[in-house]
DRENNUGU-362956 format. One line per field, with one value per residue: residue number from 0; residue in three letters; x, y, z of N, C-alpha, C in turn. Coordinates in nm, 4 decimals, padded with zeros to 6 digits, always signed. Each point is the difference from the previous one (the first is absolute). Layout:
BEGIN
martor = (NUM,...)
nukol = (ALA,...)
n_x = (X,...)
n_y = (Y,...)
n_z = (Z,...)
ca_x = (X,...)
ca_y = (Y,...)
ca_z = (Z,...)
c_x = (X,...)
c_y = (Y,...)
c_z = (Z,...)
***
This chain:
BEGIN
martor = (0,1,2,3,4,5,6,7,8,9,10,11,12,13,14,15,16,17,18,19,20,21,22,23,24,25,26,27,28,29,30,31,32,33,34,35,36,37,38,39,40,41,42,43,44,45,46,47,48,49,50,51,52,53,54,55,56,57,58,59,60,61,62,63,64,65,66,67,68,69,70,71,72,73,74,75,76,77,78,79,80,81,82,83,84,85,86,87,88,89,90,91,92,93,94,95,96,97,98,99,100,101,102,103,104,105,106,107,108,109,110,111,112,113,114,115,116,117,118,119,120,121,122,123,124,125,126,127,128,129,130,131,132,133,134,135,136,137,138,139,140,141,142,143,144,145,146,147,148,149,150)
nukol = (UNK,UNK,UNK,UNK,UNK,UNK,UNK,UNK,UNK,UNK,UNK,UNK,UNK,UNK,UNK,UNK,UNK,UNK,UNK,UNK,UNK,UNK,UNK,UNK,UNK,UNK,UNK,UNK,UNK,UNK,UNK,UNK,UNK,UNK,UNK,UNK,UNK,UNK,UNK,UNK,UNK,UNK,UNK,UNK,UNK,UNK,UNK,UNK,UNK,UNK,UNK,UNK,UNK,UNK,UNK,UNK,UNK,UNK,UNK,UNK,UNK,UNK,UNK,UNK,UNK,UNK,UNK,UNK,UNK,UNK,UNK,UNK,UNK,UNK,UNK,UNK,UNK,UNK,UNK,UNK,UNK,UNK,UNK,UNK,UNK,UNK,UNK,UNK,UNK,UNK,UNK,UNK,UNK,UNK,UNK,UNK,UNK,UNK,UNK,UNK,UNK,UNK,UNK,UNK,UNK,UNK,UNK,UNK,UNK,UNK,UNK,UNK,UNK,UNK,UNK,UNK,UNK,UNK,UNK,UNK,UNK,UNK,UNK,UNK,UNK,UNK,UNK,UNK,UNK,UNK,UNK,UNK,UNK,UNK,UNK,UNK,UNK,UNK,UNK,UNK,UNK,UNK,UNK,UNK,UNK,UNK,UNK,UNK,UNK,UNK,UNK)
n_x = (+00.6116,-00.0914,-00.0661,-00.0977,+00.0649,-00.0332,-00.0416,-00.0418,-00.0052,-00.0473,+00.0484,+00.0929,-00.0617,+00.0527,-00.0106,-00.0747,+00.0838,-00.0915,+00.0829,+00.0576,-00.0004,+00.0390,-00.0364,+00.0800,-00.1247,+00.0521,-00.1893,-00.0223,-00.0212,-00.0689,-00.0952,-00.0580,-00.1009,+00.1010,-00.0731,+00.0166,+00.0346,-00.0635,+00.0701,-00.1009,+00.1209,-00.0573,+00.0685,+00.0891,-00.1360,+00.0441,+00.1563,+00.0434,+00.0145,-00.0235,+00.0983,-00.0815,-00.0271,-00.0167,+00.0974,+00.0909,-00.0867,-00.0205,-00.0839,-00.0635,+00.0279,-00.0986,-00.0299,-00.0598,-00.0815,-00.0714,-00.0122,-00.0178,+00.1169,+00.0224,-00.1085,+00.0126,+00.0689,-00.0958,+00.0253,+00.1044,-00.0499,+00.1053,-00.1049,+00.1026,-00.0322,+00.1168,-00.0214,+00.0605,+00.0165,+00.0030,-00.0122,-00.0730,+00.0736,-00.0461,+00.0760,-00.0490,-00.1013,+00.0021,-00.0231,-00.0425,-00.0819,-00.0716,-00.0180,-00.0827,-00.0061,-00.1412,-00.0087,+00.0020,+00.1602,-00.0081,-00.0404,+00.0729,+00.1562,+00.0040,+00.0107,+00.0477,+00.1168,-00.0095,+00.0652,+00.0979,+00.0715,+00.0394,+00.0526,+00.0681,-00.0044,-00.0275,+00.0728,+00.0625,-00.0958,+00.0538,+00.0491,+00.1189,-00.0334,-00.0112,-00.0945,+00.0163,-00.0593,-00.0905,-00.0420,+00.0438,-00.0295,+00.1171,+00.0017,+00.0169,+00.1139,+00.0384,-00.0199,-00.0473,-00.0572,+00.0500,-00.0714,+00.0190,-00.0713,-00.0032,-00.1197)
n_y = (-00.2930,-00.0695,+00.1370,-00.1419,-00.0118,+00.0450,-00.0904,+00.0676,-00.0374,+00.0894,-00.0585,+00.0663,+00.0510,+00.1164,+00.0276,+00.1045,-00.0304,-00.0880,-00.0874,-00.0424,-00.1050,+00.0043,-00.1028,+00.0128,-00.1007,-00.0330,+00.0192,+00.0241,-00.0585,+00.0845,-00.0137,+00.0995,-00.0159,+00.0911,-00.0504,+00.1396,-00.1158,+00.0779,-00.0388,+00.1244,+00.0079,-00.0147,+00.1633,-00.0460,-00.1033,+00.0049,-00.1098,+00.0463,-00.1335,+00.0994,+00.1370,-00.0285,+00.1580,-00.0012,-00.1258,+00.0847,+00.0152,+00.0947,-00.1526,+00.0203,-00.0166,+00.0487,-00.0097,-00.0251,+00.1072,-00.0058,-00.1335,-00.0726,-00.0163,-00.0703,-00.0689,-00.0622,+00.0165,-00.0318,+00.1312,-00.0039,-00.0689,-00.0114,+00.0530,+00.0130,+00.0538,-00.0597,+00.1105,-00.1164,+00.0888,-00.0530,+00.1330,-00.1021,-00.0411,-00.1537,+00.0507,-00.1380,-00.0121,-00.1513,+00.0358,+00.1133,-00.0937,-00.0688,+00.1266,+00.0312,-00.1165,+00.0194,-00.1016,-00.0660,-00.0096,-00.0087,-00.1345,-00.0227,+00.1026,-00.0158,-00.1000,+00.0370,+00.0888,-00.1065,-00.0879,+00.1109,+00.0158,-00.1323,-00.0235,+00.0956,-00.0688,-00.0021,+00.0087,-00.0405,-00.1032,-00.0208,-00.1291,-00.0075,+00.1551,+00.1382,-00.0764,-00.0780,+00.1436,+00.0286,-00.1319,+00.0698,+00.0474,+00.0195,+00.0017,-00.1022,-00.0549,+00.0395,+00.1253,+00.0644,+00.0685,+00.0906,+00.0559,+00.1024,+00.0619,+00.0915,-00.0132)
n_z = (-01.6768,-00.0246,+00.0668,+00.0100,+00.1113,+00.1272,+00.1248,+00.0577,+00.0652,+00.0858,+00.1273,+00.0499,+00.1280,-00.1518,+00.1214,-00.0040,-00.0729,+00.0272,+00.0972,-00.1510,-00.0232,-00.1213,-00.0465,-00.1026,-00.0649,-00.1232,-00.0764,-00.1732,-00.1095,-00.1535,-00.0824,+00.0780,+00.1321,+00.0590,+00.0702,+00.0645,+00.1467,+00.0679,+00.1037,+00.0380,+00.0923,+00.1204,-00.0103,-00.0402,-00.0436,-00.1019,+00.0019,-00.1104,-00.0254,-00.1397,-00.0722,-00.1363,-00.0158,+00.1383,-00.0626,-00.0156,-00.0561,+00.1523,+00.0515,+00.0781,+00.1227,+00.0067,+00.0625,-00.0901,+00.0051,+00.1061,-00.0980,+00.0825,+00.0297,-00.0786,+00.0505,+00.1218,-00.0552,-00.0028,-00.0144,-00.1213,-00.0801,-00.1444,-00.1246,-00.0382,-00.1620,-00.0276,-00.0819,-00.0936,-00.0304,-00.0817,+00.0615,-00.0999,+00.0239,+00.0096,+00.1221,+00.0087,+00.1174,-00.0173,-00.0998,+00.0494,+00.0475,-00.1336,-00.0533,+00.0401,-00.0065,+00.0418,-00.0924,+00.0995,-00.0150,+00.1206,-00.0551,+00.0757,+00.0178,-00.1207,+00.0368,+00.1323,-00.1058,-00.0855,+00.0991,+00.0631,-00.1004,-00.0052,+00.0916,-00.0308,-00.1143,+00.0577,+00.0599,-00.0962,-00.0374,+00.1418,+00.0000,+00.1283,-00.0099,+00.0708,+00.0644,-00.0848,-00.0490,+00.1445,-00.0076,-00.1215,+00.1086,-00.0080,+00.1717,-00.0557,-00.0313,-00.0486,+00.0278,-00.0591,+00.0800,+00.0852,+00.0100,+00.0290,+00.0704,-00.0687,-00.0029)
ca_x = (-00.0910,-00.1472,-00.0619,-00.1374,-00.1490,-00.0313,-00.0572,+00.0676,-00.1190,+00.0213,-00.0189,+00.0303,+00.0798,+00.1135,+00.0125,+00.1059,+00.1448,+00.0025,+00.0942,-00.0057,+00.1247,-00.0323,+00.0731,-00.0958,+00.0892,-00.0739,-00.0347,-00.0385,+00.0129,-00.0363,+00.0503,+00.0147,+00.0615,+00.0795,-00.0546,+00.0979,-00.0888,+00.0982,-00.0782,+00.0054,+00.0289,+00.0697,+00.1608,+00.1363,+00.0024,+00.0417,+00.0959,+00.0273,+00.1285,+00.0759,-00.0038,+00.0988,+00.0878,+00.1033,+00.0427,+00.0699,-00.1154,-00.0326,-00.0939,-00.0404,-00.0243,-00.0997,-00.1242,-00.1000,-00.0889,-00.1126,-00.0732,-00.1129,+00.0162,+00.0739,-00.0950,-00.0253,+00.1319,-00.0601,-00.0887,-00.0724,+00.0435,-00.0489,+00.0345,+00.0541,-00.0048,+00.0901,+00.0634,+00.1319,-00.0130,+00.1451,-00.0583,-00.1291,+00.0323,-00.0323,+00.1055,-00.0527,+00.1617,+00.0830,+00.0922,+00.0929,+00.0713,+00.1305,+00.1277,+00.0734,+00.0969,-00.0562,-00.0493,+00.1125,+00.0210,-00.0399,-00.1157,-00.0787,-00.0493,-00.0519,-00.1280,-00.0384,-00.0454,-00.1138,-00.1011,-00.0284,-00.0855,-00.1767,-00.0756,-00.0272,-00.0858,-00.1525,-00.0058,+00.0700,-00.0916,-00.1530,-00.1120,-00.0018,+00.0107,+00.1334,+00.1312,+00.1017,+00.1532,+00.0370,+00.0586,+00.1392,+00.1269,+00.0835,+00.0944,+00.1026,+00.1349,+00.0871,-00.0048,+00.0773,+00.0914,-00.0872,-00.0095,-00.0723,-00.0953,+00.0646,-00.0336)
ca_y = (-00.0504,+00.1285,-00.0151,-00.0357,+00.0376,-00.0345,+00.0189,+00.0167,-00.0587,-00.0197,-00.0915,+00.1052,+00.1933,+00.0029,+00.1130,+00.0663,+00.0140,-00.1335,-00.0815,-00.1139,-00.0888,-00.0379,-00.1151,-00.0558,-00.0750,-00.0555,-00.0882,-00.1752,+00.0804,-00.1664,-00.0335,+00.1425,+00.0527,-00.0166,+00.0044,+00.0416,+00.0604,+00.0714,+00.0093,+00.0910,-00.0845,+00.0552,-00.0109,-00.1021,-00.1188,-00.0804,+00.0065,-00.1072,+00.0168,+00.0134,+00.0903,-00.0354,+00.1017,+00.0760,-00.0753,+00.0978,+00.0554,-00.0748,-00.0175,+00.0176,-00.1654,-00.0632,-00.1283,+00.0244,-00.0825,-00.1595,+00.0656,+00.0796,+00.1892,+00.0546,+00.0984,+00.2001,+00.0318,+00.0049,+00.1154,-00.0248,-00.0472,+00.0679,-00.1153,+00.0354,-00.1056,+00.0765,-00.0646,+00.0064,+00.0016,+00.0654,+00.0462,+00.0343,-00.1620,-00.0251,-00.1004,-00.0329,+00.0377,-00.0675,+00.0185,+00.0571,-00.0269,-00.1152,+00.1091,+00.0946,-00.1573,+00.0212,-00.1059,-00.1224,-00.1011,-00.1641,-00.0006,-00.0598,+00.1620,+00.0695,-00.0167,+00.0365,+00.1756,+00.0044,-00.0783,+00.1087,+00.1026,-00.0591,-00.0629,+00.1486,+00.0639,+00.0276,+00.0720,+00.1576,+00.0619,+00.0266,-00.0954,-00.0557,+00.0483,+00.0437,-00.0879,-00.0582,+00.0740,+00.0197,-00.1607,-00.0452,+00.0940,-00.1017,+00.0800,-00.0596,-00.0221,+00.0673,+00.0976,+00.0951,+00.1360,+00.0140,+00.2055,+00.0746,+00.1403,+00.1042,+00.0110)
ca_z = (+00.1011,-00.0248,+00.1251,-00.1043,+00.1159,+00.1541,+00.0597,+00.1700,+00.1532,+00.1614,+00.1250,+00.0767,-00.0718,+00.0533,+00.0044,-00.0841,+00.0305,+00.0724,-00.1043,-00.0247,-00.1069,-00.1466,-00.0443,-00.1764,-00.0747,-00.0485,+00.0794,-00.0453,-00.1222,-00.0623,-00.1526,+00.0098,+00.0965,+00.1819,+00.1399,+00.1181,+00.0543,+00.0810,+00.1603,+00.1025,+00.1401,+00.1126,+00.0029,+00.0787,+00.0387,-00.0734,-00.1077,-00.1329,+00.0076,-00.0061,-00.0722,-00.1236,-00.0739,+00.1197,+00.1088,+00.1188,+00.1223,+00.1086,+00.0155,+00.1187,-00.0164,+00.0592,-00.0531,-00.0966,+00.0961,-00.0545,-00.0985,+00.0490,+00.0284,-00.0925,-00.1043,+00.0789,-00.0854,-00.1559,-00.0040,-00.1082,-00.1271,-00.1053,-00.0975,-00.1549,-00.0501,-00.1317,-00.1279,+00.0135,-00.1439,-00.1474,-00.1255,+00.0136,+00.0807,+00.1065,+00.0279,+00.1302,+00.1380,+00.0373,-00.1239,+00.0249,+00.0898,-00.0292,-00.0738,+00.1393,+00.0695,+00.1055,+00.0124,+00.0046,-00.1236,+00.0761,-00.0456,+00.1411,+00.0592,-00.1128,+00.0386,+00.1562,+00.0114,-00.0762,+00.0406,+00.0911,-00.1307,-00.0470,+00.1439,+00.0602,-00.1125,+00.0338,+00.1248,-00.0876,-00.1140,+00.1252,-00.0577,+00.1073,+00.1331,+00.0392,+00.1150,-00.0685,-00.0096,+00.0796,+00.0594,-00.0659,+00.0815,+00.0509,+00.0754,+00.0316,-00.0818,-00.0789,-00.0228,-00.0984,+00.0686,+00.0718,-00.0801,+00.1003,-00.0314,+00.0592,+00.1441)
c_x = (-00.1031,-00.0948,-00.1287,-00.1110,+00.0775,-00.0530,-00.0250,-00.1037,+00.0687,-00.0335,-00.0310,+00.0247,+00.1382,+00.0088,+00.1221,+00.1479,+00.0793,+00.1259,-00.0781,+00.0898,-00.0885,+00.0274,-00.0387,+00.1131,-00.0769,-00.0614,-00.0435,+00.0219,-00.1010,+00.0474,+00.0366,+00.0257,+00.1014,-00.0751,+00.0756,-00.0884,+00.0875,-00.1075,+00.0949,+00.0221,+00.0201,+00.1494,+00.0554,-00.0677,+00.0408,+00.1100,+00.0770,+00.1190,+00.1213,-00.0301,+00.0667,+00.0771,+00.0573,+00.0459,+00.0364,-00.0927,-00.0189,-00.1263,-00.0906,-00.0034,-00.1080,-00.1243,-00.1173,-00.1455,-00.0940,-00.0811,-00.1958,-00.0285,+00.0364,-00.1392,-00.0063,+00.0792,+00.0175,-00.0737,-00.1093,+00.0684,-00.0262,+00.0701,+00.0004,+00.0144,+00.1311,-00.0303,+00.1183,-00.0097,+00.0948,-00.0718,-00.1716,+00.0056,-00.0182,+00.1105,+00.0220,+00.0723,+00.0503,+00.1274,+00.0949,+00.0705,+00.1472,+00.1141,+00.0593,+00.0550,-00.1093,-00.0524,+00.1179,-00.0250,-00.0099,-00.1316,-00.1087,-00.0482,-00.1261,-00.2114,-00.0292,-00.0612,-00.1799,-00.1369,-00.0905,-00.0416,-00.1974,-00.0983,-00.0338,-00.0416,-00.1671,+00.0367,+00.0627,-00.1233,-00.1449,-00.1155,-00.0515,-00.0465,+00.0592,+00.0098,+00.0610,+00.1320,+00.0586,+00.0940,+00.1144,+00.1157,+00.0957,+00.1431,+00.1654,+00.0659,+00.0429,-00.0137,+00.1191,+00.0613,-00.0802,-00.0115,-00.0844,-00.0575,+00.1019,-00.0452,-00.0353)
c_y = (+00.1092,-00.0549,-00.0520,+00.0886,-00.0461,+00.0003,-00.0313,-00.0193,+00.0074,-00.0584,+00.1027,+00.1252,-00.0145,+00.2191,+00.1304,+00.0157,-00.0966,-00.0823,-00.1096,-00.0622,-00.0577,-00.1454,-00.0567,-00.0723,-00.0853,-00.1362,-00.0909,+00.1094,-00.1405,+00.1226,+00.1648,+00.0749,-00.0361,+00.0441,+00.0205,+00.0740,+00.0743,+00.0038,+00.1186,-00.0715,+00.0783,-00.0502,-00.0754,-00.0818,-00.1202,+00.0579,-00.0716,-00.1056,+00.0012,+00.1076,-00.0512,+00.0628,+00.0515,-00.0944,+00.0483,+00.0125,-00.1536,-00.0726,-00.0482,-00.1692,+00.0009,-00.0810,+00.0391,-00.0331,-00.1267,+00.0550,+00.0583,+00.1677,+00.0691,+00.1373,+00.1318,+00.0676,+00.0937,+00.1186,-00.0281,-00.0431,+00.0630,-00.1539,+00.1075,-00.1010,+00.0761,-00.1037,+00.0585,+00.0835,+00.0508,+00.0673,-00.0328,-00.1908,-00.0226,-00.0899,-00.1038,+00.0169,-00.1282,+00.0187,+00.1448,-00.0328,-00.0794,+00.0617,+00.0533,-00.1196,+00.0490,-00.1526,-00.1620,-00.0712,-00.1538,-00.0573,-00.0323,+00.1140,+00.0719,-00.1087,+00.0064,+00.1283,-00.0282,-00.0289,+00.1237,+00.0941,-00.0447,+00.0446,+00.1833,+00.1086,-00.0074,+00.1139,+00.1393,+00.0708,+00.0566,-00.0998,-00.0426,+00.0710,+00.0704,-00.0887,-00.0628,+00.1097,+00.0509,-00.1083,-00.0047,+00.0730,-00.0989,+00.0758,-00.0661,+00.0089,+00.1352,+00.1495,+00.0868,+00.0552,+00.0745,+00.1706,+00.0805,+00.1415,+00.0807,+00.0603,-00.1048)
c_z = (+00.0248,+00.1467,-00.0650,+00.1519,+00.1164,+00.0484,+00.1833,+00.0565,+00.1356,+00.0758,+00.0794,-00.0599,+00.0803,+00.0168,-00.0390,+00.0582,+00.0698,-00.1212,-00.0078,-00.0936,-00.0863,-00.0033,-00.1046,-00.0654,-00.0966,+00.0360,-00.0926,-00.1655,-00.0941,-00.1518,-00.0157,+00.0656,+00.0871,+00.0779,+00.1308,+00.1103,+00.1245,+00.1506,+00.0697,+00.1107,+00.0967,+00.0354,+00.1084,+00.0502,-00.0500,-00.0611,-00.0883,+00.0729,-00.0410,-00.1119,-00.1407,-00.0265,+00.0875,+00.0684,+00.1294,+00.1321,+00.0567,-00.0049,+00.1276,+00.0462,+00.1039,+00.0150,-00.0532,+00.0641,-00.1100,-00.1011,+00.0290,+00.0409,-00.1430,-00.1360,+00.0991,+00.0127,-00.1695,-00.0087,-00.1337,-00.1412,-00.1073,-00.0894,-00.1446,-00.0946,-00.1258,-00.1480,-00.0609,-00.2268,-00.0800,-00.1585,+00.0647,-00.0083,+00.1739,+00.0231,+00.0989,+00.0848,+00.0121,-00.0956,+00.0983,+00.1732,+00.0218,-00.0957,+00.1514,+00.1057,+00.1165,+00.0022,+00.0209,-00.1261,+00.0293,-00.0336,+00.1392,+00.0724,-00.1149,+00.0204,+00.1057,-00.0652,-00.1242,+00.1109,+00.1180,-00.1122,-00.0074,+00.1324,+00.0047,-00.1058,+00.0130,+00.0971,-00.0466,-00.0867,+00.0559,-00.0076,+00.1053,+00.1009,+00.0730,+00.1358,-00.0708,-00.0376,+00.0917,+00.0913,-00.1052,+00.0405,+00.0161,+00.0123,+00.0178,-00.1719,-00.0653,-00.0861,-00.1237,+00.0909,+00.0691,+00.0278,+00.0990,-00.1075,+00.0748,+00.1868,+00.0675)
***
């Protein structure tokens, strides 16, 4: 998995030493690129509910605010783009998503995930705009895990 470029745009400053929470995930892929975008958040307003890889861990049950509040919230976005290569081969990313079981074998779940792939591939390739990458925040379902900075 090769870094092709990024790129970051601010809402807000976020001042020095100031916290904040990361939240990335992939956001659409087509014949080459994975498109992953990641939103700078102001900490503990939002939580997953739930951790994949740390079941164990606790998850906060509180109420999520309205989605209207939800962009001022939003310090700032970045959009990365990976290619996936073997040797001096191009390996598409749906091809390695579906080796690594990251894709449902359900054909109904497997076109909800094509139909959100299509609708946010403009928005991965900057076609759309950063309010559009900034508006693909989405503070609610299901988190990897969850990691702190040493300070």
């Amino acid at each position: 998995m090769i870094l092709g470029g990024t790129t970051c745009t601010w809402r807000k400053e976020i001042k020095p030493y100031a916290r904040y929470e990361l939240w990335t995930r992939i956001l659409s892929w087509d014949e080459k690129w994975l498109y992953i975008v990641t939103h700078f958040v102001k900490p503990g307003v939002f939580h997953p509910h739930e951790y994949v890889m740390q079941p164990k861990r606790k998850t906060a049950k509180t109420r999520e605010k309205e989605d209207s509040n939800t962009l001022k919230s939003v310090y700032a976005s970045s959009v990365a783009r990976y290619v996936f290569k073997n040797n001096r081969r191009t390996i598409p990313p749906e091809e390695v998503l579906r080796v690594c079981n990251l894709l449902p074998d359900d054909e109904d779940e497997l076109a909800k995930v094509e139909e959100i792939r299509a609708s946010t591939l403009a928005i991965g390739r900057l076609e759309a705009g950063w309010d559009a990458v900034h508006s693909c925040f989405q503070p609610t379902g299901a988190a990897l895990g969850w990691y702190h900075s040493a300070y």
